[in-house]
C-alpha positions as CSV (number, residue, x, y, z in Angstrom):
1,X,-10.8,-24.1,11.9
2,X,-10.2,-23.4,15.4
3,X,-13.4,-21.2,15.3
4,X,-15.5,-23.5,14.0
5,X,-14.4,-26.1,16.8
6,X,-15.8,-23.3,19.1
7,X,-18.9,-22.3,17.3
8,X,-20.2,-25.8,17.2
9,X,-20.1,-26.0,20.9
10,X,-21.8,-22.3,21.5
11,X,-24.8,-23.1,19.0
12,X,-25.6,-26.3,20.9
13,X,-25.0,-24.3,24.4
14,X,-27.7,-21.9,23.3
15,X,-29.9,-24.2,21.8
16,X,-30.2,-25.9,24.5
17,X,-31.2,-22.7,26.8
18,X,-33.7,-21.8,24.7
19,X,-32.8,-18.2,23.7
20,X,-35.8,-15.9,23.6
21,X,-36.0,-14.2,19.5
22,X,-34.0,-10.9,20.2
23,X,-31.3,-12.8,20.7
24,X,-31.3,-15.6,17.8
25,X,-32.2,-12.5,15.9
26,X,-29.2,-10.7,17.3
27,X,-26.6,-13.1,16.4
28,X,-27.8,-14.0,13.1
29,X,-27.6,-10.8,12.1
30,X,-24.2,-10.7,13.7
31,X,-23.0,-13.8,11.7
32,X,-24.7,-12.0,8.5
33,X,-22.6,-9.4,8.7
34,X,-18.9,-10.7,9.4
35,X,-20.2,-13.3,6.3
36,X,-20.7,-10.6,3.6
37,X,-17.3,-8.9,5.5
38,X,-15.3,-12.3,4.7
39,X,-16.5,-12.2,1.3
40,X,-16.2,-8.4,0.7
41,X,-12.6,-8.9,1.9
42,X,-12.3,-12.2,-0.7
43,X,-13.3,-10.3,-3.4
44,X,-11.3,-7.4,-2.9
45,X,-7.8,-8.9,-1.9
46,X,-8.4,-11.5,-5.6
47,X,-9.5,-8.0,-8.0
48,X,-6.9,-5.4,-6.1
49,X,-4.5,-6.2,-8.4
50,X,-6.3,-5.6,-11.6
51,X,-7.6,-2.2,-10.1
52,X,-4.2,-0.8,-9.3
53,X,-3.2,-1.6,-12.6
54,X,-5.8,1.1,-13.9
55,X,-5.3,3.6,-11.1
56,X,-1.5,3.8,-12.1
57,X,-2.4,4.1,-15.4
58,X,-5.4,7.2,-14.9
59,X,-2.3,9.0,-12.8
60,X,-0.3,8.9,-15.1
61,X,-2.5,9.9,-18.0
62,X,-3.8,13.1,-15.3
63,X,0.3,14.0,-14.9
64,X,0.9,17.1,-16.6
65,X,3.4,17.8,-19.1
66,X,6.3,19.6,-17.6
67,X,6.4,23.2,-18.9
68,X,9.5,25.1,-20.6
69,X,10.2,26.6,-16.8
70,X,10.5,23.4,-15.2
71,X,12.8,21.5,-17.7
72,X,14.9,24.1,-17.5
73,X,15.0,24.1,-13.6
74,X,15.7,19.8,-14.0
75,X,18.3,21.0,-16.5
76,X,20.1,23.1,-14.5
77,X,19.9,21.0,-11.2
78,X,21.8,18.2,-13.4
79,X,24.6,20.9,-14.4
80,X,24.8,21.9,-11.1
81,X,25.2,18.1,-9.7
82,X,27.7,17.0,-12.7
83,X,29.9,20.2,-12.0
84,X,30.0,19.6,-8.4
85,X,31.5,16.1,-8.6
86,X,34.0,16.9,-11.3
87,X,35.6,19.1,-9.2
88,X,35.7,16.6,-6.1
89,X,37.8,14.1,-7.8
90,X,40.6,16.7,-9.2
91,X,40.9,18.3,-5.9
92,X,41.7,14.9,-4.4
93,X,43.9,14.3,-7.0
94,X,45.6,17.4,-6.5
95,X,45.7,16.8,-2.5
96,X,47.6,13.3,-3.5
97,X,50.0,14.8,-4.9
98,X,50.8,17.5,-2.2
99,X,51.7,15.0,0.0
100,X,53.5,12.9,-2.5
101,X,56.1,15.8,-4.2
């Protein structure tokens, strides 16, 4: 709103000047432009949703299957990770009861 409280007051400025054509030319092209880039913006911020939506879905449809090699890998990482923290909690236990005896 605040713009249109200043545009108001330009056009009548220029008006009453009496700007040669270049210049109307100029800004109505101008005011042409950030138009179709309101809209363009409009448009896109109210149907971004909808498109993600697909994108997310194409990526995942494009995602390989994970190969024999790779499971395997994911397999053994978990092993790795659930042997680890056994381990942590006996030791402590163990530590406990060091001190305690």
């Amino acid at each position: 709103m605040e713009t249109m409280h200043e545009l108001i007051p330009f056009a009548k400025e220029m008006l009453s000047q009496k700007p040669n054509r270049k210049m109307v030319k100029l800004y109505m092209l101008g005011s042409v432009l950030a138009f179709f880039g309101v809209v363009i913006g409009l448009v896109e911020t109210v149907c971004s949703p909808f498109t993600s939506e697909g994108r997310l879905e194409e990526e995942e449809e494009q995602k390989p299957a994970p190969t024999r090699e790779q499971t395997r890998a994911q397999k053994q990482e978990d092993l790795i990770l659930e042997k680890s923290k056994k381990p942590a909690g006996m030791q402590r236990a163990l530590v406990t009861r060091q001190h305690a005896s």
